[in-house]
C-alpha positions, 0 to 999 in steps of 0.5 A: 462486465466489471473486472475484478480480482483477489487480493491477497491480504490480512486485516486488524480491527483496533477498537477502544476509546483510545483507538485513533489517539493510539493508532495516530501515534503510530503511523506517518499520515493523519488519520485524525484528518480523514472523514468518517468514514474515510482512509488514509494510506500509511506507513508503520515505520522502525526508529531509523525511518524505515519502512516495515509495514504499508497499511491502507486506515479506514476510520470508521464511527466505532472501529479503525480498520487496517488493510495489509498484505497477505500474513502480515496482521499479526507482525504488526498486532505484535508491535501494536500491543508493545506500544499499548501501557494504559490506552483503552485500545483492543487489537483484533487480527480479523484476516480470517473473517474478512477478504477483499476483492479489487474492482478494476473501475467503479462498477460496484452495484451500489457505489456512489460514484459522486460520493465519498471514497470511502463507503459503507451499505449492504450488498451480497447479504452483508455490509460491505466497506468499499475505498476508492483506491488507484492500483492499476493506474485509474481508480478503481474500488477495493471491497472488504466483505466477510467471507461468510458472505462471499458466494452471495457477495459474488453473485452481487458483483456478476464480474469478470474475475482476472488473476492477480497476476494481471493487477501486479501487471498493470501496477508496474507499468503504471509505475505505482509502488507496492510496498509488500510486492516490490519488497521495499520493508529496510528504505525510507517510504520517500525513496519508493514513491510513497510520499502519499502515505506521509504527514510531516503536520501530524506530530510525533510517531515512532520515525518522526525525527528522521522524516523531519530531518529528510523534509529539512534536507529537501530530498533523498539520495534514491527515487523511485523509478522504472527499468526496461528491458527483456527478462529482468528479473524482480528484487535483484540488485542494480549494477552500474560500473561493478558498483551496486546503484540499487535494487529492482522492485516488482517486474513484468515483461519488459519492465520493473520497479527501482529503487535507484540512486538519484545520481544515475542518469536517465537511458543509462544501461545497467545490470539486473542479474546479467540481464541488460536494462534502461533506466527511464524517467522517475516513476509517478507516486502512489 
């Protein structure tokens, strides 16, 4: 039986004959270069490069739609409608018309395992949007539907459901970043394993100038990477020697996310909030 989970999450729809020009002079991957349907993982970063939203970007033939965290549809609709002068472009927060459950492997009835990763097709008495998305270290396939349609959607799926707690589990030790979850909003996407999510071929959006400059440099002064040790706690800084190194991400048993100065060396012994952790190898990207 396909396991399955909730995902806390909220949702834009951006419409319009300028959809794609406008949102593409927003965000940090190349949506313009994905398939219809396709998706793209991005950033939506502030002037200094800094993260303040991840957004997972489904072109579609009449509508773009962007999966975010829980509560933050309507932050970035706001910053949206800042950017919008004479664009033919409508914004829609649609958190409350859809949800999303994530599947931990493909066994979606429907899916098309050979095909695309992203797809589209009636299931559970509605249409489903279904992307093919790695959260717990393996593909798996995160499935948009609208709440109206869930107990039917459900009953489709026949899974097994497992709390979220178990996804944010198996994130961890797969060593992939969360932007939301590890509360990584204020860095830069590359300090926390979050290349994927860029383009430096795109062209310009609001952060550009300082991407190009750290593609130029060649690298940054953090990485993400993972700690290992009993009870560490999450979002808490990192000590070595009184000086503080970094800050930990999402934690889970014996082990959390870092964001860490490149200069500490691998089985250093540092301090997360009094307790004892290791610093082990540079975690693996998104």
């Amino acid at each position: 039986m396909t396991a399955f989970t909730h995902l806390p999450s909220s949702a834009l729809r951006l419409t319009g004959d300028d959809r794609l020009d406008f949102v593409q002079g927003q965000m940090t991957n190349n949506l313009k270069a994905a398939a219809v349907p396709g998706m793209v993982p991005a950033c939506f970063l502030s002037a200094k490069g800094q993260i303040e939203f991840f957004a997972r970007i489904y072109k579609r033939e009449g509508d773009v739609y962007l999966h975010l965290a829980e509560s933050e549809a309507p932050a970035l609709a706001a910053r949206f409608r800042k950017y919008i002068i004479f664009d033919a472009v409508e914004v829609q927060d649609i958190s409350e018309q859809l949800a999303t459950v994530h599947l931990w492997d493909e066994g979606l009835p429907g899916w098309d395992a050979a095909g695309g990763d992203v797809q589209t097709y009636e299931l559970g008495g509605g249409v489903v949007l279904v992307g093919r998305v790695n959260r717990t270290g393996a593909p798996g396939l995160d499935v948009h539907y609208l709440r109206k349609h869930g107990a039917a959607f459900l009953a489709a799926l026949n899974g097994d459901e497992r709390p979220f707690s178990d996804l944010e589990a198996a994130r961890i030790r797969a060593g992939l970043s969360d932007a939301a979850q590890d509360g990584w909003a204020g860095t830069l996407p590359q300090e926390v394993g979050l290349e994927s999510a860029m383009s430096y071929r795109k062209g310009c959006y609001v952060g550009q100038e300082i991407m190009a400059r750290l593609e130029a440099r060649g690298n940054t002064r953090y990485h993400l990477a993972q700690l290992s040790g009993e009870g560490l706690p999450a979002h808490t800084e990192i000590m070595q020697g009184g000086k503080v190194v970094g800050r930990t991400g999402g934690s889970v048993g014996d082990l959390s996310l870092a964001r860490i100065r490149k200069d500490v060396p691998a089985d250093t012994v540092l301090d997360v909030g009094g307790a004892a952790a290791q610093l082990k190898a540079q975690s693996a990207p998104v």
